[in-house]
N, C-alpha and C positions, 0 to 999 in steps of 0.2 A: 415172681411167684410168691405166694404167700399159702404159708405150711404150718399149720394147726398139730402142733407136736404135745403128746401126751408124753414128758417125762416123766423117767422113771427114779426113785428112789437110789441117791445115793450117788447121783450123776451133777456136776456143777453146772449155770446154764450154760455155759463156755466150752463144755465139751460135748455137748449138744450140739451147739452150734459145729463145732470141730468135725464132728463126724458127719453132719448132715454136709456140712463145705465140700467133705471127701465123697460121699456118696453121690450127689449131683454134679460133682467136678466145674462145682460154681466157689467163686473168690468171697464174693461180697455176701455174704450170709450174715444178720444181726437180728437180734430178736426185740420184744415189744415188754420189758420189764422181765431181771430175775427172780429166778425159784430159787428156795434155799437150796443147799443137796437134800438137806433129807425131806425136802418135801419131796410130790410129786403134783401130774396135771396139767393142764393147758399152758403152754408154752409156744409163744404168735412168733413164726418167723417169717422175715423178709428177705428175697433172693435178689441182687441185680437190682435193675432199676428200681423196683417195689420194693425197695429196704426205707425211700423214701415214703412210704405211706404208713410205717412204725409207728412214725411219731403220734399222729391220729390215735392210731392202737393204743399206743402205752395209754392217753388220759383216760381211755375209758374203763367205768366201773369194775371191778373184779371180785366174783364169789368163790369162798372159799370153805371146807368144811374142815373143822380142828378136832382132835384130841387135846384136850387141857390138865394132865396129870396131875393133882394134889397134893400137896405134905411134901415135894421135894423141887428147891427150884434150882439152877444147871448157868453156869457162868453164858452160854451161848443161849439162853433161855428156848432151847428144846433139847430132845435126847441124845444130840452129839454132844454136849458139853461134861464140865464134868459137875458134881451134885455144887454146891455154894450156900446151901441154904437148905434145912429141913423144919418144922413145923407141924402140929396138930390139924389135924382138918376136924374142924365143926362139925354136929348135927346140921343137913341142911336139907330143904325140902326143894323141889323144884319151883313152887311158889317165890323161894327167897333168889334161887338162882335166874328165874324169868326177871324178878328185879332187877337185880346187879344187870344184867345183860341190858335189860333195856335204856337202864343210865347210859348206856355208850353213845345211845343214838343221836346223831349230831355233829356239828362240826366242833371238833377240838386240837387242840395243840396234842405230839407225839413227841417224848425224844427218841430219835434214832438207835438204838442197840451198838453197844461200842462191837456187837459181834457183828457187822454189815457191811455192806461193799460200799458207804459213802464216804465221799471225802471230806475232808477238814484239814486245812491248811494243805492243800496236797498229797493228803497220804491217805490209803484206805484204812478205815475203820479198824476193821479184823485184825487188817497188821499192827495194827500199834495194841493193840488188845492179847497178842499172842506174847507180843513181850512186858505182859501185865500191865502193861500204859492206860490210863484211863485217862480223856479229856472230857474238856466240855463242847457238848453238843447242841447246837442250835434248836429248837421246838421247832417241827413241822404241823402246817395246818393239815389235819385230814379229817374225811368225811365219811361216818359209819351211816349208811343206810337203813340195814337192815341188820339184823341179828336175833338168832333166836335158839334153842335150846331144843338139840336133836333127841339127847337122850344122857341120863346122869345116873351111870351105876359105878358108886364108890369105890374110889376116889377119882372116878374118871367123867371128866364133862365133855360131851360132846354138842359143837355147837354149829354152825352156819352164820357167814355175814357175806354182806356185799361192803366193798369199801371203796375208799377211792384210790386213785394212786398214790405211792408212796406209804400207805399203810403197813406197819411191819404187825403181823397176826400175832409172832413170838410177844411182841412188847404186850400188844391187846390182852393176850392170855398171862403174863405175868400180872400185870394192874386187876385182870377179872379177879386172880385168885387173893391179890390181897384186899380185894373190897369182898372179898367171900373170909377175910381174916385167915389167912394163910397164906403157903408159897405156891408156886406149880411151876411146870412148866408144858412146850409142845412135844408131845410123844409123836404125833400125827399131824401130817398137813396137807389136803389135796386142795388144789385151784379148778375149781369146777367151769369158772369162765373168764373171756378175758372178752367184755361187751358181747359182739356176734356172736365169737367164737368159745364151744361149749365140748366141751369134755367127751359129748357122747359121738361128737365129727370129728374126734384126733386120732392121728396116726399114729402108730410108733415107732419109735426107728426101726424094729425088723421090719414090719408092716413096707416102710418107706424103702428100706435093702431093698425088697423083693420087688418093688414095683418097676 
């Protein structure tokens, strides 16, 4: 089975899983790329046998809608972190901002966020980041499709992109705000799709309880 979970805000994608394992009173439950916690959104799981059609899932495209806060950026580069960094925010017009944004579009090198679930040399990211450790991280290829600029009332941008996998949106919106000459960080994060599966066919875990 494969389960189109609308996470919710402040849940890791691990106990998502956790709960939905408990709810069907299935073992094998894994899903198709994580959400931060404080995001929310489309979240693809797989039950049992169909945990093997994941992998498919994971490469495909994924759109997402941000909040990009201004004048203050966050060691996790969204609003669980704590401040790291504050800054003026410019005059800016949405003309200047459609620019910046559109420079993304393309394949480019990413570094990873030392705040992420990857590994390096065997250890997760996050963890070595919590006991101030900083290393160095290999550049990922990824691919901005699309991006474009929802609506920009000071100091808040909000935008839409489709990316590829492996995309971290936190890094995205950190780099937007300093080619905007300043800091930011992600206040908001929803995953609108993951390829097929679209935000407005997801369940949610009460949704999924009661069924």
């Amino acid at each position: 089975m494969i389960i189109n979970i609308n996470k919710p805000a402040g849940w890791t994608s691990f106990d998502v899983v956790k709960k939905v394992r408990g709810i069907i009173k299935e073992k094998k439950v894994g899903h198709a790329g994580t959400l931060d916690p404080f995001a929310e959104g489309v979240l693809v799981l797989g039950t049992g046998p169909d945990t093997k059609k994941l992998t498919d899932i994971t490469t495909a495209s994924k759109i997402y809608r941000a909040e990009l806060t201004l004048g203050k950026a966050t060691d996790t580069q969204d609003r669980d972190g704590k401040i790291s960094a504050e800054a003026p925010v410019p005059e800016l017009t949405r003309e200047t901002i459609d620019a910046v944004l559109a420079s993304f579009v393309g394949t480019q090198e990413q570094i990873p966020p030392m705040y992420s679930a990857k590994k390096v040399n065997g250890q997760r990211l996050y963890k070595l980041a919590r006991k101030n450790k900083t290393v160095e991280r290999d550049p990922v290829t990824i691919t901005i499709d699309q991006i474009s600029l929802l609506d920009y009332t000071e100091p808040v941008i909000t935008f839409e992109v489709t990316c590829s996998k492996g995309t971290y949106v936190r890094a995205l919106g950190a780099d937007i705000a300093a080619k905007l000459g300043t800091v930011g960080h992600l206040t908001a994060l929803i995953r609108t799709s993951v390829g097929a599966y679209h935000i407005a066919n997801a369940t949610t875990i009460e949704e999924l309880s009661k069924s």
